[in-house]
SEBABA-679529 format. One record per atom (N, C-alpha, C, O, CB): residue number from 1; atom name; x, y, z. Coordinates in nm, 2 decimals. Glycine has a CB too. Example, Ala and Ser with C-alpha at 12.3 -4.5 7.8 and 13.67 -1.06 7.14 Angstrom:
# residues 2
<num->1 | atome->N | xx->1.32 | yy->-0.57 | zz->0.78>
<num->1 | atome->CA | xx->1.23 | yy->-0.45 | zz->0.78>
<num->1 | atome->C | xx->1.32 | yy->-0.33 | zz->0.78>
<num->1 | atome->O | xx->1.42 | yy->-0.33 | zz->0.85>
<num->1 | atome->CB | xx->1.13 | yy->-0.45 | zz->0.90>
<num->2 | atome->N | xx->1.28 | yy->-0.22 | zz->0.71>
<num->2 | atome->CA | xx->1.37 | yy->-0.11 | zz->0.71>
<num->2 | atome->C | xx->1.29 | yy->0.00 | zz->0.79>
<num->2 | atome->O | xx->1.34 | yy->0.11 | zz->0.80>
<num->2 | atome->CB | xx->1.41 | yy->-0.06 | zz->0.57>
***
This chain:
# residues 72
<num->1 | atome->N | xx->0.08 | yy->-0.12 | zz->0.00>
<num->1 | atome->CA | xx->0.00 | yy->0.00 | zz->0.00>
<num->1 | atome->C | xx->0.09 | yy->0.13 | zz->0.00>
<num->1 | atome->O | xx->0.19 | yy->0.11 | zz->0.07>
<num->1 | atome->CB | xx->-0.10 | yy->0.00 | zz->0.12>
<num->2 | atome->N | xx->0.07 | yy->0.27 | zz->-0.07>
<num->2 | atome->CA | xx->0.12 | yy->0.36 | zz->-0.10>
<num->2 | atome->C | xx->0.11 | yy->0.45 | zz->0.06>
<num->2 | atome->O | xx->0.01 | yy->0.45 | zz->0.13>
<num->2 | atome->CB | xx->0.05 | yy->0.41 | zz->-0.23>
<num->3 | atome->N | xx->0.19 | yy->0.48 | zz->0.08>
<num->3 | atome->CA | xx->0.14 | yy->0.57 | zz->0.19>
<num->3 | atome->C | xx->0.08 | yy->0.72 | zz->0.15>
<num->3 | atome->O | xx->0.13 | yy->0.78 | zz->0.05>
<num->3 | atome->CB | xx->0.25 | yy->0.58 | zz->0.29>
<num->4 | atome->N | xx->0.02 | yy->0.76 | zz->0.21>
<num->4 | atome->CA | xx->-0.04 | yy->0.92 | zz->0.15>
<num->4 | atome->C | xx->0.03 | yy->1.03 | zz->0.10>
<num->4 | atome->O | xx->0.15 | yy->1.02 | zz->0.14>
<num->4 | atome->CB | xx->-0.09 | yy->1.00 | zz->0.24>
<num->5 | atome->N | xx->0.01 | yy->1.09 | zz->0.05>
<num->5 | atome->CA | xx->0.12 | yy->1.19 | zz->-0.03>
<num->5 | atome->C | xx->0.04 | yy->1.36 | zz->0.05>
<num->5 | atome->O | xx->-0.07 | yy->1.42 | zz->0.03>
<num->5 | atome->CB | xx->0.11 | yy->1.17 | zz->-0.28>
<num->6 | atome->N | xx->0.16 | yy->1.38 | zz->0.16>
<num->6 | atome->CA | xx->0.12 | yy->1.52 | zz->0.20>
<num->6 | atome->C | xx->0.05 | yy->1.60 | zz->0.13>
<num->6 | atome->O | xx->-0.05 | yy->1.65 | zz->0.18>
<num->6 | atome->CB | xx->0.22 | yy->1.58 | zz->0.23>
<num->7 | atome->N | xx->0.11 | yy->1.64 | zz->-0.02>
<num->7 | atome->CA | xx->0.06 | yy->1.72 | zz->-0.08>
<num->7 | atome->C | xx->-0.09 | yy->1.73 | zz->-0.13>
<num->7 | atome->O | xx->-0.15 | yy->1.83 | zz->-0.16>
<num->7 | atome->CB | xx->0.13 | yy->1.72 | zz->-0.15>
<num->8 | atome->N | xx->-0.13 | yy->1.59 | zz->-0.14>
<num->8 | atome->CA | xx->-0.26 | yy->1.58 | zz->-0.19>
<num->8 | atome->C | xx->-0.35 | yy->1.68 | zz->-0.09>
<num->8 | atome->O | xx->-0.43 | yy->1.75 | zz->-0.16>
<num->8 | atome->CB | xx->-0.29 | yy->1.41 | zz->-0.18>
<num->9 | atome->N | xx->-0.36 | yy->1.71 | zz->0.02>
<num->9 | atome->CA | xx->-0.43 | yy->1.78 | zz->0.12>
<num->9 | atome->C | xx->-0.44 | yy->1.94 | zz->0.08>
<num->9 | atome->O | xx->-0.54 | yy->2.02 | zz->0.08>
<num->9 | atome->CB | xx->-0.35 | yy->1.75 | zz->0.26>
<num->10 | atome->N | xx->-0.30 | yy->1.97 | zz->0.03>
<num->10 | atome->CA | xx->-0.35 | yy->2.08 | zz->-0.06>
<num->10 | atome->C | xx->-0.37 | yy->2.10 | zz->-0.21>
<num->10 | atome->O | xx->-0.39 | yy->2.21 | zz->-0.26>
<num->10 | atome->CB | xx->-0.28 | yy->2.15 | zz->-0.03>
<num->11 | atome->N | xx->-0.37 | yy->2.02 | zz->-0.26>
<num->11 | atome->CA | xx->-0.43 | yy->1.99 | zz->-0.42>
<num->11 | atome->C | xx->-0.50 | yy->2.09 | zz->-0.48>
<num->11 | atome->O | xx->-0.46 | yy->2.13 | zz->-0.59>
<num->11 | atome->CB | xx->-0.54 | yy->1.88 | zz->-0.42>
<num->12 | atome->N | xx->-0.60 | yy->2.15 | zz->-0.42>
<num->12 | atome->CA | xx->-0.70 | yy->2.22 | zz->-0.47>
<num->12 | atome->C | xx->-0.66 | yy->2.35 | zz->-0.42>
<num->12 | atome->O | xx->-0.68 | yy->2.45 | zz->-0.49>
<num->12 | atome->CB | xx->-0.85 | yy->2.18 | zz->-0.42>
<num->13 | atome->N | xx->-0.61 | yy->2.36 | zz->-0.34>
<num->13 | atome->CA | xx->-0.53 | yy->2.54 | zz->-0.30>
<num->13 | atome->C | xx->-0.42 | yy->2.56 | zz->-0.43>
<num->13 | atome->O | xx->-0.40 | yy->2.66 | zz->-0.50>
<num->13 | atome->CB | xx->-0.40 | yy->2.56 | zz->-0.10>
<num->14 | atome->N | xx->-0.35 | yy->2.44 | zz->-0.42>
<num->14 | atome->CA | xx->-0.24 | yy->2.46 | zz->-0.53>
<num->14 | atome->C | xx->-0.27 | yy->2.51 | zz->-0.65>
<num->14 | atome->O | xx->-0.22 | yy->2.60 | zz->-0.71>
<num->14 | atome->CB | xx->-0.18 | yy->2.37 | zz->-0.57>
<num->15 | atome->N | xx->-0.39 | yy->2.40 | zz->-0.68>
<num->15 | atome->CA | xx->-0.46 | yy->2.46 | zz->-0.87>
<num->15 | atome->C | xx->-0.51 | yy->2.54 | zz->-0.85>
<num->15 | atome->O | xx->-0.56 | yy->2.59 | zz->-0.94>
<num->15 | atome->CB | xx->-0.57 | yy->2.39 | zz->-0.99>
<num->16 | atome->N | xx->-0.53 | yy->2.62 | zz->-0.73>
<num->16 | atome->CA | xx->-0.61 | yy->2.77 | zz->-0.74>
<num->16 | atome->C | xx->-0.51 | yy->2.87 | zz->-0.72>
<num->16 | atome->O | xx->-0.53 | yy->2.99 | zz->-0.73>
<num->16 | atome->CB | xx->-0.74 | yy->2.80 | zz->-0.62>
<num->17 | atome->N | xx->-0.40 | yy->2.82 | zz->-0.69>
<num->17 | atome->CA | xx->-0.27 | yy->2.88 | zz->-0.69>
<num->17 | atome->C | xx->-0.24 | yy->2.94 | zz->-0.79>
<num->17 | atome->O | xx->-0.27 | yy->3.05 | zz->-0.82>
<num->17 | atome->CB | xx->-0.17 | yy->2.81 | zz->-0.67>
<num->18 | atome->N | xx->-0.18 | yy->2.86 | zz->-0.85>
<num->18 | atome->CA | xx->-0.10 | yy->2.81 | zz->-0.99>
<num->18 | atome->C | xx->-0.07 | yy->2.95 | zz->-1.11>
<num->18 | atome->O | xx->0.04 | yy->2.99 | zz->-1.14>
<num->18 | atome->CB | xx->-0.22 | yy->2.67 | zz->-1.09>
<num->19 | atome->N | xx->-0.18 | yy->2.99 | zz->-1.13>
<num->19 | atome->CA | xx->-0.14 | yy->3.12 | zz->-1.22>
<num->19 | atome->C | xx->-0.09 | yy->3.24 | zz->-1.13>
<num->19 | atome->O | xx->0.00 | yy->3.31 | zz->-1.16>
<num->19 | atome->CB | xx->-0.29 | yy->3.18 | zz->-1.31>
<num->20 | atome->N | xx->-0.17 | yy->3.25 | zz->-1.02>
<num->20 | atome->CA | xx->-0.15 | yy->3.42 | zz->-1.01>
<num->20 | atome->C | xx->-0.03 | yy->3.39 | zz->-0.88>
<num->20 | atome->O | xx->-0.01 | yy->3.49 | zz->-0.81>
<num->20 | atome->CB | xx->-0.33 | yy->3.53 | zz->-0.96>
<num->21 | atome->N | xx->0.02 | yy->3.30 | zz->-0.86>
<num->21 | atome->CA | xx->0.16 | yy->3.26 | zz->-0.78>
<num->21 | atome->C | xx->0.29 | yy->3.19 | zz->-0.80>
<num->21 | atome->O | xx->0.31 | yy->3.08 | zz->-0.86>
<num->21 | atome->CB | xx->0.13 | yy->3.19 | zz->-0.69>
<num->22 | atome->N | xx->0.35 | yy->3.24 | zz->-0.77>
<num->22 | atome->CA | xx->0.52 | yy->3.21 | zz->-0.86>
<num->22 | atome->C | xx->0.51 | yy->3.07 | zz->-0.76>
<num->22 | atome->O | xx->0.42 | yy->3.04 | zz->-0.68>
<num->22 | atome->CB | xx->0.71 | yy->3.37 | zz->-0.82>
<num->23 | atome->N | xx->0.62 | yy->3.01 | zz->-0.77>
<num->23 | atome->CA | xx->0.66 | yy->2.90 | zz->-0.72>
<num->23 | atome->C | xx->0.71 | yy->2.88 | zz->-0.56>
<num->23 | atome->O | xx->0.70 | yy->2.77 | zz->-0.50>
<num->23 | atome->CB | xx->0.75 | yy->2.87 | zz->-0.79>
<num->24 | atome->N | xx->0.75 | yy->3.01 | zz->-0.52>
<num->24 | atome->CA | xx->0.81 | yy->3.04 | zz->-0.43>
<num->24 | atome->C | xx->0.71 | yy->3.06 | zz->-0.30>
<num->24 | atome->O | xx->0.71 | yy->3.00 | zz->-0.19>
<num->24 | atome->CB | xx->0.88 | yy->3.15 | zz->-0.47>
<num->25 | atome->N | xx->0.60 | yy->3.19 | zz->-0.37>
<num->25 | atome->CA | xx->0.53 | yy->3.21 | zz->-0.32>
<num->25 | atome->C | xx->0.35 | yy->3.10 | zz->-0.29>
<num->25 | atome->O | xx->0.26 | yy->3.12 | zz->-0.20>
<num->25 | atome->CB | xx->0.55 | yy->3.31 | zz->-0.38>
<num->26 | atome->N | xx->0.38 | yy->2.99 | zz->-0.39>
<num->26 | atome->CA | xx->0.27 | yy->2.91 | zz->-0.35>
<num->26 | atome->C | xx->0.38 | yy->2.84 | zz->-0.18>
<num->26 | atome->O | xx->0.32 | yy->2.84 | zz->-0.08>
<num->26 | atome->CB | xx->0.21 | yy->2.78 | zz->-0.51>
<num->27 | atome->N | xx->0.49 | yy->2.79 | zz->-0.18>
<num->27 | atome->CA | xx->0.57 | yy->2.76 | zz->-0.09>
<num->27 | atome->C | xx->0.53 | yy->2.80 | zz->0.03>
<num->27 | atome->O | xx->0.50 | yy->2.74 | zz->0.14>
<num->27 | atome->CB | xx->0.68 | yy->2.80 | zz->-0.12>
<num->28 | atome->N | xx->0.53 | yy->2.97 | zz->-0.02>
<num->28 | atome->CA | xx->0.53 | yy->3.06 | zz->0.18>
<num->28 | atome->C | xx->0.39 | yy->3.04 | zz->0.20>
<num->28 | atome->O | xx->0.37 | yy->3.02 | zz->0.32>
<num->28 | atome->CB | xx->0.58 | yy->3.28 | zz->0.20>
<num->29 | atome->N | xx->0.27 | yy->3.03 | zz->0.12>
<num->29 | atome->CA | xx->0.16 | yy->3.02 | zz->0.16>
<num->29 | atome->C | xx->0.14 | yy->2.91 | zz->0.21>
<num->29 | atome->O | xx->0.10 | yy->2.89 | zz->0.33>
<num->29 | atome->CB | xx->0.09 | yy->3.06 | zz->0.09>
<num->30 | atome->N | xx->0.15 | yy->2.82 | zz->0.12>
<num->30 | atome->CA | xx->0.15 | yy->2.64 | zz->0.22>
<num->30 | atome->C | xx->0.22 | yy->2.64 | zz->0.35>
<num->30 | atome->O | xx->0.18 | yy->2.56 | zz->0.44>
<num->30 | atome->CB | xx->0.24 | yy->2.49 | zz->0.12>
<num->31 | atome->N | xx->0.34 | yy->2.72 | zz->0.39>
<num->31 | atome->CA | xx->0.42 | yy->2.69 | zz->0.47>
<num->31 | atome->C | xx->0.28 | yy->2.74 | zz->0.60>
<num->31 | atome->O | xx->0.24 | yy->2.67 | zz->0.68>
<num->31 | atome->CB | xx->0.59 | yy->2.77 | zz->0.45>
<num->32 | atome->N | xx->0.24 | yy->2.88 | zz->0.56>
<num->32 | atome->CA | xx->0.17 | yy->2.99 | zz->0.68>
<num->32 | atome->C | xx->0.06 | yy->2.88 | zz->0.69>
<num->32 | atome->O | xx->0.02 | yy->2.86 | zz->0.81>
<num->32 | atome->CB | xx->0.10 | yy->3.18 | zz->0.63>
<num->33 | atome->N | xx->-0.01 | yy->2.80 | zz->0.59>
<num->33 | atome->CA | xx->-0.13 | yy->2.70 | zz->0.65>
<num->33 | atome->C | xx->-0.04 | yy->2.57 | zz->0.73>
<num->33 | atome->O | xx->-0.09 | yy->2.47 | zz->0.78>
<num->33 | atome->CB | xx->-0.24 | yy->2.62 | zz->0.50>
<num->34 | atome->N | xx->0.09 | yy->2.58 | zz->0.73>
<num->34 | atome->CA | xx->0.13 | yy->2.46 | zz->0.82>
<num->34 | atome->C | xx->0.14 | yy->2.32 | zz->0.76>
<num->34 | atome->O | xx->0.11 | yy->2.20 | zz->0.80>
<num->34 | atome->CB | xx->0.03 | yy->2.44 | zz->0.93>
<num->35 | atome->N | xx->0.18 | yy->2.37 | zz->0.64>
<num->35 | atome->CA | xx->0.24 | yy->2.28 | zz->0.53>
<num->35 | atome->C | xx->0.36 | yy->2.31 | zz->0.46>
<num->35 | atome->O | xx->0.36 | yy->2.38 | zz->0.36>
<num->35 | atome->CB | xx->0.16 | yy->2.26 | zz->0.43>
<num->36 | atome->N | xx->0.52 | yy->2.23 | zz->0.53>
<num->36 | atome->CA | xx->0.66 | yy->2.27 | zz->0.48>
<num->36 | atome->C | xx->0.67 | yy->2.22 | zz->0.35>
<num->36 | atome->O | xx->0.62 | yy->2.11 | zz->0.34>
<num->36 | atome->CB | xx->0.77 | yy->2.21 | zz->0.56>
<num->37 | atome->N | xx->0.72 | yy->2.25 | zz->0.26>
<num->37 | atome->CA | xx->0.78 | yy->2.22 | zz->0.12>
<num->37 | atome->C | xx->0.83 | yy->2.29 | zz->0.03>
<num->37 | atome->O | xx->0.80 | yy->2.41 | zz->-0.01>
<num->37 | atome->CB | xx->0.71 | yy->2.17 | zz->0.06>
<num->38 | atome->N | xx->0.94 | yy->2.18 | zz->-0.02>
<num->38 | atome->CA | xx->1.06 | yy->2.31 | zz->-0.10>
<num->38 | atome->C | xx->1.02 | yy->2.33 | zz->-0.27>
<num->38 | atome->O | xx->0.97 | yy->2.25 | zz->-0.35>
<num->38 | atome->CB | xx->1.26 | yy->2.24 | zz->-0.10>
<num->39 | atome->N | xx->1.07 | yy->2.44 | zz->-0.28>
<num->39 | atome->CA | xx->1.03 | yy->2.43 | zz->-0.43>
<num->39 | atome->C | xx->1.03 | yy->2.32 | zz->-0.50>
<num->39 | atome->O | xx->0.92 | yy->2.29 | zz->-0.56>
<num->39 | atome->CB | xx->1.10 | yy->2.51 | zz->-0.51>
<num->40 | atome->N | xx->1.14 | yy->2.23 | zz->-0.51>
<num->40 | atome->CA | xx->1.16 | yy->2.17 | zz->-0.63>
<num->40 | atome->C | xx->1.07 | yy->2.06 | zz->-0.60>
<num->40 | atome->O | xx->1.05 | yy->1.99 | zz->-0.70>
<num->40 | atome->CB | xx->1.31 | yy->2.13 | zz->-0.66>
<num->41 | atome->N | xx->0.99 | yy->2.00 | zz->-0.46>
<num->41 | atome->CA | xx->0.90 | yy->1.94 | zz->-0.44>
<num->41 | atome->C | xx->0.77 | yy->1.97 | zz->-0.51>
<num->41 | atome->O | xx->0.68 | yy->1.91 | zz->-0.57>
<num->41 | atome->CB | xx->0.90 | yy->1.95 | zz->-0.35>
<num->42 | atome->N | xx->0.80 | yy->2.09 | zz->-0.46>
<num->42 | atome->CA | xx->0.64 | yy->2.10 | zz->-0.55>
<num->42 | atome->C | xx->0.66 | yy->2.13 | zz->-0.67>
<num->42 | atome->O | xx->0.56 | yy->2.12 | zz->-0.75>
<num->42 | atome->CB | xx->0.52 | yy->2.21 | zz->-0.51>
<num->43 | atome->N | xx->0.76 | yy->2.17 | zz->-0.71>
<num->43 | atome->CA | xx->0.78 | yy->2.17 | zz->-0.90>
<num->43 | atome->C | xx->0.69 | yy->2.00 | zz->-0.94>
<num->43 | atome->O | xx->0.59 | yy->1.98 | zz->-1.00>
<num->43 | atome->CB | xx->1.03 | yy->2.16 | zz->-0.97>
<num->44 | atome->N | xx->0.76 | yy->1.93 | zz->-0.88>
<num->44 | atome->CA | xx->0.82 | yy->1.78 | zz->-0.90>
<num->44 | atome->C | xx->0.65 | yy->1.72 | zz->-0.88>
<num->44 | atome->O | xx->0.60 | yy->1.61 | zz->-0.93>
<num->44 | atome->CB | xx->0.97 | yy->1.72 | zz->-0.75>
<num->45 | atome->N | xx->0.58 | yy->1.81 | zz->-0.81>
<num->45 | atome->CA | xx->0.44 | yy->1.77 | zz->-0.78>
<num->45 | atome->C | xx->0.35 | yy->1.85 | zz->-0.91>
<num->45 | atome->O | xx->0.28 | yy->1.80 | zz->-1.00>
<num->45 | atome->CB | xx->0.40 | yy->1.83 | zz->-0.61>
<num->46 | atome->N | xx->0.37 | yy->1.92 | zz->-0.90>
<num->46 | atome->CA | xx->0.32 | yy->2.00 | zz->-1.00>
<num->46 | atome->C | xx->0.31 | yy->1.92 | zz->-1.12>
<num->46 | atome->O | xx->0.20 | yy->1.87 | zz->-1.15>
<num->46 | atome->CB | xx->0.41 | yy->2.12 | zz->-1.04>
<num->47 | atome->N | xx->0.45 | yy->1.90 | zz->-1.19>
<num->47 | atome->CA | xx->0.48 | yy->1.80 | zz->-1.31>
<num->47 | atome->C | xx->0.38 | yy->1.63 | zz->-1.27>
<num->47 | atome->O | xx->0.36 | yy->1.55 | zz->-1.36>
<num->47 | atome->CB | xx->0.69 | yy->1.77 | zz->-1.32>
<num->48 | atome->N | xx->0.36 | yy->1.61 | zz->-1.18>
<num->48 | atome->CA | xx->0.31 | yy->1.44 | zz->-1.16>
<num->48 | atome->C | xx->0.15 | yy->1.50 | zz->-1.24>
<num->48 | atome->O | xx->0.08 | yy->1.45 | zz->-1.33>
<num->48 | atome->CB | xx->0.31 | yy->1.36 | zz->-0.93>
<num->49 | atome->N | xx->0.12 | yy->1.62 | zz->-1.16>
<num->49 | atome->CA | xx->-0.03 | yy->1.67 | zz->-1.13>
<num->49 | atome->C | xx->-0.06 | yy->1.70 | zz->-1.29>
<num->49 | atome->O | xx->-0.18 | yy->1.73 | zz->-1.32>
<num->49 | atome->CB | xx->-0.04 | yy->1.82 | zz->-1.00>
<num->50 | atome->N | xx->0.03 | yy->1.69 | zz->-1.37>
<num->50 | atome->CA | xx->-0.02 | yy->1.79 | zz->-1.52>
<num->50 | atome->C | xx->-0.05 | yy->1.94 | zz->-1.49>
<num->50 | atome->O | xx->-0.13 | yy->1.98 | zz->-1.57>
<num->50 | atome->CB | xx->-0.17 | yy->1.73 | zz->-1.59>
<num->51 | atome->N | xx->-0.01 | yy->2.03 | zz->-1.39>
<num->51 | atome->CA | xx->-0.07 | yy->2.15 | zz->-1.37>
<num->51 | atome->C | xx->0.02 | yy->2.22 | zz->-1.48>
<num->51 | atome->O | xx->0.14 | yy->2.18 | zz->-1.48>
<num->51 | atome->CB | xx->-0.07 | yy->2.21 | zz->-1.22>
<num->52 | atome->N | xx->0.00 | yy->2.30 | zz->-1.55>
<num->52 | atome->CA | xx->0.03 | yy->2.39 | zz->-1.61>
<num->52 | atome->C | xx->-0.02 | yy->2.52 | zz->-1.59>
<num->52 | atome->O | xx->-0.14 | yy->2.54 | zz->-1.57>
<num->52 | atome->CB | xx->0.01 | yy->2.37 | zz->-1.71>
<num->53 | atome->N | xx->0.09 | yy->2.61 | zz->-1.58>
<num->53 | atome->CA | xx->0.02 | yy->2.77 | zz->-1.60>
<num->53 | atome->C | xx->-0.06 | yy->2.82 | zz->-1.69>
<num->53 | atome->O | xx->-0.02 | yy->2.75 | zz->-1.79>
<num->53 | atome->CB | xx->0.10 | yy->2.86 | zz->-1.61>
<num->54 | atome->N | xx->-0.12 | yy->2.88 | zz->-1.72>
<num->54 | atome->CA | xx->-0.15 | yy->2.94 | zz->-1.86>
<num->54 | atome->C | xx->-0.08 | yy->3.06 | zz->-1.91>
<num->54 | atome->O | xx->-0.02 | yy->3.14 | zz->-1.84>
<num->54 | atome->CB | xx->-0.28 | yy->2.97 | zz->-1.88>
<num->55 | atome->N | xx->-0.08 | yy->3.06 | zz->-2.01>
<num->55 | atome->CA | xx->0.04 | yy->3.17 | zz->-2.11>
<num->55 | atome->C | xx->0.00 | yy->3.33 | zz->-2.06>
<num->55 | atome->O | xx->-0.10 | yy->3.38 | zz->-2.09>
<num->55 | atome->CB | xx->0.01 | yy->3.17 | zz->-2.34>
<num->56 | atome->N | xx->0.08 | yy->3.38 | zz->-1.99>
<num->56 | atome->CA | xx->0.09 | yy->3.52 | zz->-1.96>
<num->56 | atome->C | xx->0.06 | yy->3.52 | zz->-1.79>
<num->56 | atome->O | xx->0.06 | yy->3.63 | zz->-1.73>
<num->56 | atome->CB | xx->-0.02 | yy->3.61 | zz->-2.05>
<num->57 | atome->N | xx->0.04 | yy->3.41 | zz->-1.73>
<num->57 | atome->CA | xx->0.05 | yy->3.43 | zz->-1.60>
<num->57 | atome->C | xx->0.11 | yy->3.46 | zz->-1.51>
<num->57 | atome->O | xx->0.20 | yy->3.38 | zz->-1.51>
<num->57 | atome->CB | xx->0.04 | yy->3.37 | zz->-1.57>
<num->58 | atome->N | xx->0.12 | yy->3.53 | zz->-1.42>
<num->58 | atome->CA | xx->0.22 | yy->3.58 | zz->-1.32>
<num->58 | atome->C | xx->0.30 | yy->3.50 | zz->-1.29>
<num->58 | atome->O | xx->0.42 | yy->3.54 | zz->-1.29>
<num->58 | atome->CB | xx->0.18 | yy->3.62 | zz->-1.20>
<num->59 | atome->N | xx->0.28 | yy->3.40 | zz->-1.28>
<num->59 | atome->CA | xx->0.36 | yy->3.31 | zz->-1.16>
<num->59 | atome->C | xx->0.50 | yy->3.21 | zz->-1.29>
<num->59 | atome->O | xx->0.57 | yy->3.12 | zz->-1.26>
<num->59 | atome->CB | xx->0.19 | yy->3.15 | zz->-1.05>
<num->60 | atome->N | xx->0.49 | yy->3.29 | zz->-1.43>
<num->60 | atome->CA | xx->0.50 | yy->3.21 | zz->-1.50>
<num->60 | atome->C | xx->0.70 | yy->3.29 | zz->-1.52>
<num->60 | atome->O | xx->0.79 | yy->3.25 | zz->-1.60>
<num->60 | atome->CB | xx->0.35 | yy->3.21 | zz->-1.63>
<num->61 | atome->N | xx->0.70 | yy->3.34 | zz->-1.47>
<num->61 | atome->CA | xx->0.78 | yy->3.45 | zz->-1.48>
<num->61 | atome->C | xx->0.91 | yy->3.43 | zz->-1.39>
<num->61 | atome->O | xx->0.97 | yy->3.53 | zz->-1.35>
<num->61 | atome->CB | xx->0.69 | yy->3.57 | zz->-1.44>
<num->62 | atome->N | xx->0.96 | yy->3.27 | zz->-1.36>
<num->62 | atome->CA | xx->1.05 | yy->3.25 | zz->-1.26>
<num->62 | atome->C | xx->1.10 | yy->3.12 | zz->-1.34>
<num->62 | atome->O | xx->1.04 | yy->3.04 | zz->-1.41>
<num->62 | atome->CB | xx->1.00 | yy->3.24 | zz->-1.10>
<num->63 | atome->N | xx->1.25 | yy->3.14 | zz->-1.30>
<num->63 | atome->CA | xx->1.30 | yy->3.00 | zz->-1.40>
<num->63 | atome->C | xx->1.29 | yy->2.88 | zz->-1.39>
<num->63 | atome->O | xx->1.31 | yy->2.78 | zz->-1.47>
<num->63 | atome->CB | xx->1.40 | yy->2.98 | zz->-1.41>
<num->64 | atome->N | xx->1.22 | yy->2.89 | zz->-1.19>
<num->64 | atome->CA | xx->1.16 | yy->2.70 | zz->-1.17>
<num->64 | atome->C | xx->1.04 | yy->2.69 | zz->-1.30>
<num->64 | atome->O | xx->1.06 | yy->2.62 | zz->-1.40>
<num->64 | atome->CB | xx->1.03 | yy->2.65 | zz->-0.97>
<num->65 | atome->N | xx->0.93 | yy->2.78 | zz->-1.28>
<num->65 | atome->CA | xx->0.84 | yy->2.80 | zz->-1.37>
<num->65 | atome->C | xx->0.88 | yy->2.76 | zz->-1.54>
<num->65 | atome->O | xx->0.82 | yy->2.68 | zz->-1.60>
<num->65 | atome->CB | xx->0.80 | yy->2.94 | zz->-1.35>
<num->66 | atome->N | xx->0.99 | yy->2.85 | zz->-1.59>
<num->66 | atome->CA | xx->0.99 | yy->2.80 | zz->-1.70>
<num->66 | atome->C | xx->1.07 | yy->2.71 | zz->-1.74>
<num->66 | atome->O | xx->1.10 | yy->2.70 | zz->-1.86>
<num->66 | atome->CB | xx->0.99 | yy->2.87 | zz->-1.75>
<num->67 | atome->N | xx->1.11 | yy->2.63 | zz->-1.64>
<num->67 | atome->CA | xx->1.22 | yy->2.51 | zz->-1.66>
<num->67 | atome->C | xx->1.08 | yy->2.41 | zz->-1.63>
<num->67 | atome->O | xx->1.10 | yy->2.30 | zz->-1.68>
<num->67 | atome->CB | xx->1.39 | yy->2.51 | zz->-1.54>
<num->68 | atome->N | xx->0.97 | yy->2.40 | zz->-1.56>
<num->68 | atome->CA | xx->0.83 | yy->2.30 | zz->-1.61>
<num->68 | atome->C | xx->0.79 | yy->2.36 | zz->-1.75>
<num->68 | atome->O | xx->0.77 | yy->2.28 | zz->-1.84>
<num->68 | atome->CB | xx->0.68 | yy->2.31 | zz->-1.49>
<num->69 | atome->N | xx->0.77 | yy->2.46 | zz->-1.76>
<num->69 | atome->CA | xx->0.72 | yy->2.47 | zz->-1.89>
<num->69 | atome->C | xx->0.74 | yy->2.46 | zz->-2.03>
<num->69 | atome->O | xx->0.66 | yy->2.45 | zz->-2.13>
<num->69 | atome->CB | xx->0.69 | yy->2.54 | zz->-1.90>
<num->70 | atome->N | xx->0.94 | yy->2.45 | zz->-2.02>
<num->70 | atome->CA | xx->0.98 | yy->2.40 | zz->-2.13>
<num->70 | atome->C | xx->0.99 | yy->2.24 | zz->-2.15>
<num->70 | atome->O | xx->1.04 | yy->2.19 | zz->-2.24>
<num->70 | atome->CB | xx->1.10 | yy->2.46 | zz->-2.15>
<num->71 | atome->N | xx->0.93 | yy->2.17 | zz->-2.05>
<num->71 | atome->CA | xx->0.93 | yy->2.05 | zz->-2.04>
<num->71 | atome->C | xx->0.82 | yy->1.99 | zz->-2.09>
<num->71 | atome->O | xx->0.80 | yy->1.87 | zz->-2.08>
<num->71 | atome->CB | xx->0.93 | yy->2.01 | zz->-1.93>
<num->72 | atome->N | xx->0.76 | yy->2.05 | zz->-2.14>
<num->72 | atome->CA | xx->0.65 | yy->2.02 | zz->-2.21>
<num->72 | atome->C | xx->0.67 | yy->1.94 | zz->-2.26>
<num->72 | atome->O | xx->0.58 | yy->1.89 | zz->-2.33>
<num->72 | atome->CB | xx->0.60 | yy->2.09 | zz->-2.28>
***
């Protein structure tokens, strides 16, 4: 059996994240609800999840960001 994946609990904050928050900043906000995690985790979650930004988004504008997006 898998054990639970922390992140799943915030799932739905994240995709409501996702455009209008850089990478960093989805980080400090999970951290203030009392959820630790480093960027490249949640890059790494991000990429499992299929989330993509959409084209002109704030958050799109940082090189974790466009190092998922050139991964396309």
């Amino acid at each position: 059996m898998t054990p639970p994946d922390p992140f799943d609990e915030h799932k739905n904050d994240i995709q409501a994240m996702i455009n209008d928050y850089t990478n960093k900043e989805i980080v400090q906000e999970l951290l203030q609800r009392g959820f630790q995690a480093s960027q490249r985790s949640l890059e790494r979650r991000l990429q499992i999840w299929g989330f993509w930004r959409q084209p002109g988004a704030r958050g799109i504008n940082t090189p974790v960001s466009e190092a998922l997006i050139n991964r396309r």
